[in-house]
Biopython code that builds the backbone (N, CA, C, O; Angstrom):
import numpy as np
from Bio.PDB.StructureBuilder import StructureBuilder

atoms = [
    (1, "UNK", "N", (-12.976, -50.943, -95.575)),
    (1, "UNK", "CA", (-13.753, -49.899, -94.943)),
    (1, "UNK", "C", (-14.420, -50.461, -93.700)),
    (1, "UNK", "O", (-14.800, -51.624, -93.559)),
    (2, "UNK", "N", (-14.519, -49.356, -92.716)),
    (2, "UNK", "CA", (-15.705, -50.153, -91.467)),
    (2, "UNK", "C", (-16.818, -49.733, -91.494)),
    (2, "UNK", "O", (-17.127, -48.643, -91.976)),
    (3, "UNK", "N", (-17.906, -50.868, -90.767)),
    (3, "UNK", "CA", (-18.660, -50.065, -90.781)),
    (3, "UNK", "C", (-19.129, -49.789, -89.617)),
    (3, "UNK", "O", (-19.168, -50.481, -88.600)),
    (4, "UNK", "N", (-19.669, -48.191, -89.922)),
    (4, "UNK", "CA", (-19.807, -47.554, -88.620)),
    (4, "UNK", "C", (-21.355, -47.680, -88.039)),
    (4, "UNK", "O", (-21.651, -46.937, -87.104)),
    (5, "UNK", "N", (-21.984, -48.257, -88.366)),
    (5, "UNK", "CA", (-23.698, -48.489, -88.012)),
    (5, "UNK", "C", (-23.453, -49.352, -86.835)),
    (5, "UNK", "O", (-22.457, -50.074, -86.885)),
    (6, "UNK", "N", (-23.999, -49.380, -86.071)),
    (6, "UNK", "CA", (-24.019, -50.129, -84.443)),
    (6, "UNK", "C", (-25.092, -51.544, -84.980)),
    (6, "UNK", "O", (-26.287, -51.431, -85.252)),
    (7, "UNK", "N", (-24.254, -52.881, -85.031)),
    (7, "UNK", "CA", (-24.876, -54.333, -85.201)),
    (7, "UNK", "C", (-26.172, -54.440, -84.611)),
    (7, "UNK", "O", (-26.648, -53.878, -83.625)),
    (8, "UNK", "N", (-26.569, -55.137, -85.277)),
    (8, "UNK", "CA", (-28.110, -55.238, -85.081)),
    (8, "UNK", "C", (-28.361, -55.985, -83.450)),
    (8, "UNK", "O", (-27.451, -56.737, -83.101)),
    (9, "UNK", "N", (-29.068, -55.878, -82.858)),
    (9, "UNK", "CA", (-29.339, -56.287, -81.661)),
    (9, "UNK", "C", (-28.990, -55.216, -80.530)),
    (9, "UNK", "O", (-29.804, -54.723, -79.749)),
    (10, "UNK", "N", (-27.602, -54.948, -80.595)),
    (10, "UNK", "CA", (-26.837, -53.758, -79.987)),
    (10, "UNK", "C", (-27.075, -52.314, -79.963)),
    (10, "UNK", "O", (-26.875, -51.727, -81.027)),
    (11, "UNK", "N", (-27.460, -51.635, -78.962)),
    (11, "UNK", "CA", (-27.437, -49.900, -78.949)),
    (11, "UNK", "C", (-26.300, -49.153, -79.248)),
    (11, "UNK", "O", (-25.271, -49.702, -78.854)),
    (12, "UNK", "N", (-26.162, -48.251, -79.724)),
    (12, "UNK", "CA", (-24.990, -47.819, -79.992)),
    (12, "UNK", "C", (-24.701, -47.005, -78.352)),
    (12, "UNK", "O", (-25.669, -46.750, -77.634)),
    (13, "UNK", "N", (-23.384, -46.691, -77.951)),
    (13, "UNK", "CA", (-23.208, -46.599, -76.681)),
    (13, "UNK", "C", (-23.230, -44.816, -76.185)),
    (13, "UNK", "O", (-23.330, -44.281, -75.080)),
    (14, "UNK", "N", (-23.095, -44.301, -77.496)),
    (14, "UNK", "CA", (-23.095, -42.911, -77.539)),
    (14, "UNK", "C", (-24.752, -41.986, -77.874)),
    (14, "UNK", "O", (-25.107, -41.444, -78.922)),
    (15, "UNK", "N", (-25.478, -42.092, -76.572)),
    (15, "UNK", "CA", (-27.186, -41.918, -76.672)),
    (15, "UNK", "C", (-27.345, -40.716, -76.352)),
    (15, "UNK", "O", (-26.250, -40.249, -76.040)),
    (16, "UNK", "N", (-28.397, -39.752, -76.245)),
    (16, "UNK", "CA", (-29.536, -38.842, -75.914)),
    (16, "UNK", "C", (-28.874, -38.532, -74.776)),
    (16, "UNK", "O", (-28.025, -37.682, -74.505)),
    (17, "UNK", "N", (-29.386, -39.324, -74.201)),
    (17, "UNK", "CA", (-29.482, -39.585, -72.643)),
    (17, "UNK", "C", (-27.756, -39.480, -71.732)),
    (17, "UNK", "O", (-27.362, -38.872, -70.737)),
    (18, "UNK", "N", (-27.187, -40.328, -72.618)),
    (18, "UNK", "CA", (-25.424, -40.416, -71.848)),
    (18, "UNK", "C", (-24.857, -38.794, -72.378)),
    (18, "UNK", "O", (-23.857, -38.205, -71.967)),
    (19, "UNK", "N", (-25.664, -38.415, -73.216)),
    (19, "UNK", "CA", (-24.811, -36.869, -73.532)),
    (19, "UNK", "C", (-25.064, -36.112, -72.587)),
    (19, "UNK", "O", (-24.146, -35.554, -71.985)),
    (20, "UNK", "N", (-26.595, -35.896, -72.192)),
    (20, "UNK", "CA", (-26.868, -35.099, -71.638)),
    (20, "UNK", "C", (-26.288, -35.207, -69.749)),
    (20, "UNK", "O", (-25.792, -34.370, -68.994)),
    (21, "UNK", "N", (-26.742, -36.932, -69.549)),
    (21, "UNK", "CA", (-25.653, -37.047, -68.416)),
    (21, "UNK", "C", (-24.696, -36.205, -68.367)),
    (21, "UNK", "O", (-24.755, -35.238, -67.608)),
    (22, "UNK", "N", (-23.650, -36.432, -69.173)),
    (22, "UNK", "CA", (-22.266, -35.945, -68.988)),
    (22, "UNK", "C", (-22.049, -34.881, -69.021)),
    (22, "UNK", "O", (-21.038, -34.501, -68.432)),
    (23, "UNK", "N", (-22.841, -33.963, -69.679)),
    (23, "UNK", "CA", (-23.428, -32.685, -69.541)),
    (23, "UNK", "C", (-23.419, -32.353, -68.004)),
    (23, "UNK", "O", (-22.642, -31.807, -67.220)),
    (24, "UNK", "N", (-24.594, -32.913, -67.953)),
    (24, "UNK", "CA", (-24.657, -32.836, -66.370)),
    (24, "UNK", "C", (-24.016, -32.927, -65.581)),
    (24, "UNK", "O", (-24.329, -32.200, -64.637)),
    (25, "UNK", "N", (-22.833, -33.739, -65.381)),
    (25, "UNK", "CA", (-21.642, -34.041, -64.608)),
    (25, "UNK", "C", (-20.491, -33.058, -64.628)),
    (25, "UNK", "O", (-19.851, -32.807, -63.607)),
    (26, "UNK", "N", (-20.166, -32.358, -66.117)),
    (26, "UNK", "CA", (-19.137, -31.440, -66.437)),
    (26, "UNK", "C", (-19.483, -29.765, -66.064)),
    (26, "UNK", "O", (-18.590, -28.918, -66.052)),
    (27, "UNK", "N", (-20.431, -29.560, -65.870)),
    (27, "UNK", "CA", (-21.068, -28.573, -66.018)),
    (27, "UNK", "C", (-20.650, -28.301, -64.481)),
    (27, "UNK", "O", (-19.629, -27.616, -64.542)),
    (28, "UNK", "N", (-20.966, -28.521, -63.217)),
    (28, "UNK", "CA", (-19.656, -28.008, -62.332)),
    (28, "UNK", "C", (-18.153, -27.740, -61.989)),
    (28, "UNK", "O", (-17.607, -27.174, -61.042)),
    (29, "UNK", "N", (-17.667, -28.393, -63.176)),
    (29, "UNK", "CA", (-16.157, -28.571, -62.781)),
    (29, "UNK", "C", (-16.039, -27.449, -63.958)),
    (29, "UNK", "O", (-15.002, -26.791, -64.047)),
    (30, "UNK", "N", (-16.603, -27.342, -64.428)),
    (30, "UNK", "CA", (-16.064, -26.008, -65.810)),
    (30, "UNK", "C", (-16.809, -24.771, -64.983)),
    (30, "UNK", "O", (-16.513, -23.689, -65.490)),
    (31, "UNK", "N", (-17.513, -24.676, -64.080)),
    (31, "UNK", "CA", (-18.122, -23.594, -63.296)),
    (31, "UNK", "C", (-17.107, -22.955, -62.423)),
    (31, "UNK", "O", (-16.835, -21.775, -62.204)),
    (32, "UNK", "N", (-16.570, -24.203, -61.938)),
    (32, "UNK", "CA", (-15.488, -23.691, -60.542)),
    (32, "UNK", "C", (-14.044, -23.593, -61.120)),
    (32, "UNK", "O", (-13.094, -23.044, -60.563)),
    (33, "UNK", "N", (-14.037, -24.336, -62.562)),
    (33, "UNK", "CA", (-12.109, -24.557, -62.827)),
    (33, "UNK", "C", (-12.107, -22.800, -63.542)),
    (33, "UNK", "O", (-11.069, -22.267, -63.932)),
    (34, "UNK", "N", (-13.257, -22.233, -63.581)),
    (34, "UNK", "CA", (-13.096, -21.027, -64.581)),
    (34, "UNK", "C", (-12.867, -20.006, -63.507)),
    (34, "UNK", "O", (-13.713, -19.176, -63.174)),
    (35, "UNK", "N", (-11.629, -20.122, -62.967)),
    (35, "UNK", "CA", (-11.513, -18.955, -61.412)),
    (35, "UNK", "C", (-12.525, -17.668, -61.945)),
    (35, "UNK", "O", (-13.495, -17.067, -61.483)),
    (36, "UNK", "N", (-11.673, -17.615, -63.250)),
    (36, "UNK", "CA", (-12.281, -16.077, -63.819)),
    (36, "UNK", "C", (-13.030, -14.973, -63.825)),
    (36, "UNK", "O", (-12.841, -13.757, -63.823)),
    (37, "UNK", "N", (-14.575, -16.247, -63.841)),
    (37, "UNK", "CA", (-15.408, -15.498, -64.317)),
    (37, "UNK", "C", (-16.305, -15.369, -62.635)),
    (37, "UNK", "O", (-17.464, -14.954, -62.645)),
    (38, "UNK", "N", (-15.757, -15.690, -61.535)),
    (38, "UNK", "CA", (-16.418, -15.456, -60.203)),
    (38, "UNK", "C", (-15.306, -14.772, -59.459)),
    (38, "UNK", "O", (-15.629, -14.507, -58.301)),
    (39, "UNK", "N", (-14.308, -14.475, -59.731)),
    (39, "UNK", "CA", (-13.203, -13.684, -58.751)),
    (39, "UNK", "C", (-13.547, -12.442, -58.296)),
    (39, "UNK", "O", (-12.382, -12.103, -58.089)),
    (40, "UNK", "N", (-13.983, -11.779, -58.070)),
    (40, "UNK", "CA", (-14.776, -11.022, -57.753)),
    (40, "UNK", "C", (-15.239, -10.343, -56.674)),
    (40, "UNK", "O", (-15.463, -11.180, -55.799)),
    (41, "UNK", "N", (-15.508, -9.206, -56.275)),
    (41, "UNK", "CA", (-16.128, -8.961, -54.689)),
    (41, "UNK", "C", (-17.799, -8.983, -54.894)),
    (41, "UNK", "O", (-18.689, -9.622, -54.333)),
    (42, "UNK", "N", (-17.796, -7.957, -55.990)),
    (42, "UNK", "CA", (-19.495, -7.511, -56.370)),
    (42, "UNK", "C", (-19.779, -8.431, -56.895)),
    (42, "UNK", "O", (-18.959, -9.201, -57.396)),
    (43, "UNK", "N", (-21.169, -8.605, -56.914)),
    (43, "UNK", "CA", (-22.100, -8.200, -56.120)),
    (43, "UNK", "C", (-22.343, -9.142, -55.130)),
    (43, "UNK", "O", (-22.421, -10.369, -55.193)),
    (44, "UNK", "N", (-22.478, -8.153, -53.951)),
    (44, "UNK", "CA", (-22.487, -9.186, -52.580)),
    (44, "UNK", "C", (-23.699, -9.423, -52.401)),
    (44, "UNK", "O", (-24.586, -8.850, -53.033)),
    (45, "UNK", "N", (-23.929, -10.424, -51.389)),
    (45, "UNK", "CA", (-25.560, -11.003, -51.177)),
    (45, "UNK", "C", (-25.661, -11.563, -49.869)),
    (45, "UNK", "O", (-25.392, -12.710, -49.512)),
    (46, "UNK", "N", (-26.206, -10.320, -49.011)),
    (46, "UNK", "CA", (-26.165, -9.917, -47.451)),
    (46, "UNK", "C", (-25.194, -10.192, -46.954)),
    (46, "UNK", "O", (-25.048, -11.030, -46.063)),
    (47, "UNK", "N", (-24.132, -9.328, -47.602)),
    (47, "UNK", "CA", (-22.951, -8.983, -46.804)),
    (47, "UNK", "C", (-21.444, -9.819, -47.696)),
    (47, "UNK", "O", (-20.259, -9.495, -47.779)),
    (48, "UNK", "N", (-22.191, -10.910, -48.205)),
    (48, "UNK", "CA", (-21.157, -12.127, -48.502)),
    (48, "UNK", "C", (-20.210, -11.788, -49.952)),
    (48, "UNK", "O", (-20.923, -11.272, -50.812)),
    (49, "UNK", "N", (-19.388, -11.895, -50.200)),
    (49, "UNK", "CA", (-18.820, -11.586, -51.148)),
    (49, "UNK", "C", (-19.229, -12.296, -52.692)),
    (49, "UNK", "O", (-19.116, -13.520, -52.761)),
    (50, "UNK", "N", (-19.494, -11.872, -53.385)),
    (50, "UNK", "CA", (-19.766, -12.962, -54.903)),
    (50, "UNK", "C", (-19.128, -14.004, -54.959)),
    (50, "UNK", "O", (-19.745, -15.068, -54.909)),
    (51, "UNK", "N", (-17.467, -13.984, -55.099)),
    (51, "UNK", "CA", (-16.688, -15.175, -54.642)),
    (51, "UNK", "C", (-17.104, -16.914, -53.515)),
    (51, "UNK", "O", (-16.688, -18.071, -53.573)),
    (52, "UNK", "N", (-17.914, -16.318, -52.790)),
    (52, "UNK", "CA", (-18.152, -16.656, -51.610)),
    (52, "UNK", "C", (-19.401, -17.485, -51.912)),
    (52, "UNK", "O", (-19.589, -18.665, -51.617)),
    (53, "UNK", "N", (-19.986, -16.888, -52.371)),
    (53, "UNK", "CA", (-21.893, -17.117, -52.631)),
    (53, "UNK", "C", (-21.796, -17.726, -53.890)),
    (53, "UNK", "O", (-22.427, -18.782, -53.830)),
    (54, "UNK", "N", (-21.339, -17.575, -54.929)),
    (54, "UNK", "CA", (-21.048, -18.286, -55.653)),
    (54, "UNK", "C", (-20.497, -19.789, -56.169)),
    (54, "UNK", "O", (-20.601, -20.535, -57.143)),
    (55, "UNK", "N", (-19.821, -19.725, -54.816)),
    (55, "UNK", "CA", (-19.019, -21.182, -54.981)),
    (55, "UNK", "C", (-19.956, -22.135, -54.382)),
    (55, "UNK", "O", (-20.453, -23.118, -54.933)),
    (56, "UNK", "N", (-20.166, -21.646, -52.965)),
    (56, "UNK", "CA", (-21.739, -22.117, -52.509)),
    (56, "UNK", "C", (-23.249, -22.688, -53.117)),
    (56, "UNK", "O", (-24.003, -23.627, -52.863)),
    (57, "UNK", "N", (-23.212, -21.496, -54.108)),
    (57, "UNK", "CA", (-24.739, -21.798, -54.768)),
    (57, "UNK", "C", (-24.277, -23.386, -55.778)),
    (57, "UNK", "O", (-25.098, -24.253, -56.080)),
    (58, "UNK", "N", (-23.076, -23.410, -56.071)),
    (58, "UNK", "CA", (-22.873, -24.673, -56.810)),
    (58, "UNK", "C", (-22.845, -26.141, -55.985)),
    (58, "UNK", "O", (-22.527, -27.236, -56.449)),
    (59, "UNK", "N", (-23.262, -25.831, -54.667)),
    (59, "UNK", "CA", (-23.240, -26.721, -54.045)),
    (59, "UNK", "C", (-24.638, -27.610, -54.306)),
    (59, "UNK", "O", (-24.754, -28.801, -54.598)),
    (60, "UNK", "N", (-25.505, -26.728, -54.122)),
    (60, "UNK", "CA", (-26.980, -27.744, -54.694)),
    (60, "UNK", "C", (-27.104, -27.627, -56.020)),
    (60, "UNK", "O", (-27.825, -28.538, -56.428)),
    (61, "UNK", "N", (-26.682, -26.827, -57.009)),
    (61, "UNK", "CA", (-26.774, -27.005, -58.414)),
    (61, "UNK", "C", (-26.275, -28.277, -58.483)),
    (61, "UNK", "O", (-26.957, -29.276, -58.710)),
    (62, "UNK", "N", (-24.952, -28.252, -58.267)),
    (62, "UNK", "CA", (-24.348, -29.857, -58.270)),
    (62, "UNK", "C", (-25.250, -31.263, -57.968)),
    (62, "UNK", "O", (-25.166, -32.314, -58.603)),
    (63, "UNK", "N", (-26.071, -30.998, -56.901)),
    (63, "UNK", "CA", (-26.758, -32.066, -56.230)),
    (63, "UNK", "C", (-27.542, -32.438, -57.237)),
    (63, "UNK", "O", (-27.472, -33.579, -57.692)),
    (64, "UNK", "N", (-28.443, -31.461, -57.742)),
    (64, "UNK", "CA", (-29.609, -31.783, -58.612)),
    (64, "UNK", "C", (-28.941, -31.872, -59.744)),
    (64, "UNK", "O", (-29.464, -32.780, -60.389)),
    (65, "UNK", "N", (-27.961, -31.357, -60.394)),
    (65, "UNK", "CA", (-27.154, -32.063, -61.558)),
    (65, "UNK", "C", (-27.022, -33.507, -61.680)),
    (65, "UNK", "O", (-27.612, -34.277, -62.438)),
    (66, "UNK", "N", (-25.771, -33.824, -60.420)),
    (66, "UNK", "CA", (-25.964, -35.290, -60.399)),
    (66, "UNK", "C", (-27.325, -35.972, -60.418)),
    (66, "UNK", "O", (-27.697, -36.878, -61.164)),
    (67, "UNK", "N", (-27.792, -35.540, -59.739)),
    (67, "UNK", "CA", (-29.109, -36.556, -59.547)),
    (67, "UNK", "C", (-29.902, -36.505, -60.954)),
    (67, "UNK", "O", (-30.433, -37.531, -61.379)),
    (68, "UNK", "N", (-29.967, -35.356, -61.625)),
    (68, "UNK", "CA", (-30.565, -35.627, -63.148)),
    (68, "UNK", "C", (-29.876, -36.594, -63.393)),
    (68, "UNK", "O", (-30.360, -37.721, -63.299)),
    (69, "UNK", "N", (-28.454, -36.377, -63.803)),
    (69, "UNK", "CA", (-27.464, -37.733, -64.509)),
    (69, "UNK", "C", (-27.625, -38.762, -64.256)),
    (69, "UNK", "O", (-27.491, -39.618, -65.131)),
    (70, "UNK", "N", (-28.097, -39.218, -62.515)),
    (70, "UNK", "CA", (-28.406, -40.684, -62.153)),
    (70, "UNK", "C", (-29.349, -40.737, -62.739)),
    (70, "UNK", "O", (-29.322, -41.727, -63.471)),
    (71, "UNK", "N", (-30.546, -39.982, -62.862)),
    (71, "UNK", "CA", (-32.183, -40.656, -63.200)),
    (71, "UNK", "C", (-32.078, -40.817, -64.962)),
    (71, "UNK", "O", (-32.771, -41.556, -65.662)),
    (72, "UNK", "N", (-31.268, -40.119, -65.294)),
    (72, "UNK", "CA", (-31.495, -40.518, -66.798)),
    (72, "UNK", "C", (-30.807, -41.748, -67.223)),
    (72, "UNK", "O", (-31.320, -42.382, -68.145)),
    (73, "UNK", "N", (-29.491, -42.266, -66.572)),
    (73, "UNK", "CA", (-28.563, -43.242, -66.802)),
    (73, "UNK", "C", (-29.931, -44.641, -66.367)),
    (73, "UNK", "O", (-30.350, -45.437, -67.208)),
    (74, "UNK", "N", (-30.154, -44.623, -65.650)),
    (74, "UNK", "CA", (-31.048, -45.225, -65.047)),
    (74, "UNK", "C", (-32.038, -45.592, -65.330)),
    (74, "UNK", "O", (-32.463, -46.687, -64.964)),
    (75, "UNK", "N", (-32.853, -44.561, -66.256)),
    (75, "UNK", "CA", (-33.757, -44.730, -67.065)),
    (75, "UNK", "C", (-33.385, -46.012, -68.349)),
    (75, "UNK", "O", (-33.886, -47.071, -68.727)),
    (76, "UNK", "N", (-32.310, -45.226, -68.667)),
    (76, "UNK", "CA", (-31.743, -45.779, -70.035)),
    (76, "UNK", "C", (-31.321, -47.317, -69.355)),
    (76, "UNK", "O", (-31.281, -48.272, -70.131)),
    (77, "UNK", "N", (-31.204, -47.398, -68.810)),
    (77, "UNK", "CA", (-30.646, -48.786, -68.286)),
    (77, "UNK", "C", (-31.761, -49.343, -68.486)),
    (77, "UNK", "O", (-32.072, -49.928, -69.524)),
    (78, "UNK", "N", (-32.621, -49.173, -67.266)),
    (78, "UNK", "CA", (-34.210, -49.779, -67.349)),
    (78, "UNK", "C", (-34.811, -50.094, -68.314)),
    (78, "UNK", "O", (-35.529, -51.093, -68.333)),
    (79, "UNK", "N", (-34.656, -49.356, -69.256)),
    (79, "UNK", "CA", (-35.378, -49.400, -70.657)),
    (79, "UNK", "C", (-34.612, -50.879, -71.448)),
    (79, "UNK", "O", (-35.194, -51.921, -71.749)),
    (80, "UNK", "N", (-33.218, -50.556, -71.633)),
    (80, "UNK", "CA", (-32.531, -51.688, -72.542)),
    (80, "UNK", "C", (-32.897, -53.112, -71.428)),
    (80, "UNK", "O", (-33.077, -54.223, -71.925)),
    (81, "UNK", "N", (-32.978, -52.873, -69.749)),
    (81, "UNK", "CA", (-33.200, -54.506, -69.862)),
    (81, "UNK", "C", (-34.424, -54.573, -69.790)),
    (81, "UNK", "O", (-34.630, -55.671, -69.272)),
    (82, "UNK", "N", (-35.775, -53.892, -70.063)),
    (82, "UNK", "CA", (-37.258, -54.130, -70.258)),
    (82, "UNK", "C", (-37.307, -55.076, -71.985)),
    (82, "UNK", "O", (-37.870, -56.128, -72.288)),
    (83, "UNK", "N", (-36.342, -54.002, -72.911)),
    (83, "UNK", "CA", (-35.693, -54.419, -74.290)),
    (83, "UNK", "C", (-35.640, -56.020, -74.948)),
    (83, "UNK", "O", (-36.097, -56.767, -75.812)),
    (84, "UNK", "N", (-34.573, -55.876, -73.651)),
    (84, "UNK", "CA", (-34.220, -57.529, -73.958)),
    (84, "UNK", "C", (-34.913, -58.419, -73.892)),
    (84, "UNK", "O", (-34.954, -59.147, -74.884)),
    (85, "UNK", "N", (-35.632, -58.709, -72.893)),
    (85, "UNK", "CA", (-36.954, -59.269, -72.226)),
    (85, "UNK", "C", (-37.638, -59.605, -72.938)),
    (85, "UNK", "O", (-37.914, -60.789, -72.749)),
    (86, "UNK", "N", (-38.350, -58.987, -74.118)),
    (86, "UNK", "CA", (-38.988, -59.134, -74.814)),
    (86, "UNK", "C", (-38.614, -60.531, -75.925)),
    (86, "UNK", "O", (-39.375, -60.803, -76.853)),
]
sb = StructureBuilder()
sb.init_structure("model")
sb.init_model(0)
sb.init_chain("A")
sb.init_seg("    ")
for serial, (resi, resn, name, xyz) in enumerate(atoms, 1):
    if name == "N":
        sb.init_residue(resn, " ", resi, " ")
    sb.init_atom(name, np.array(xyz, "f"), 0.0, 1.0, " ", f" {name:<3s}", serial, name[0])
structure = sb.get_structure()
């Protein structure tokens, strides 16, 4: 049998933090790969087509996505080598 408990000293590599990252990272590409659910004309927004404005608005969602994902990876980093240190 194995065992599945992560050795003592060691974090296990699958955390809080790396989920929600990746979260964060996937969460545009499943926005834009879903033609579907934005193909669309309505509802326009001054003049612009939904299609249009839509693909757009994922442009800074994205930004601040990533950038959550960096600050939490980052965090978690920081933390395990404050960890060790000790």
């Amino acid at each position: 049998m194995s065992d599945t408990s992560a050795s003592p000293g060691r974090r296990p590599v699958v955390t809080p933090s790396r989920v929600a990252a990746g979260l964060c990272l996937i969460a545009p590409f499943v926005a834009m790969l879903w033609v579907g659910s934005y193909a669309k004309v309505k509802p326009t927004f001054i003049g612009i087509p939904f299609f249009y404005w839509y693909q757009m608005l994922w442009v800074p969602i994205s930004a601040v996505l990533t950038t959550t994902a960096y600050i939490l990876v980052r965090r978690e980093q920081r933390a395990l080598k404050g960890g060790e240190e000790q």
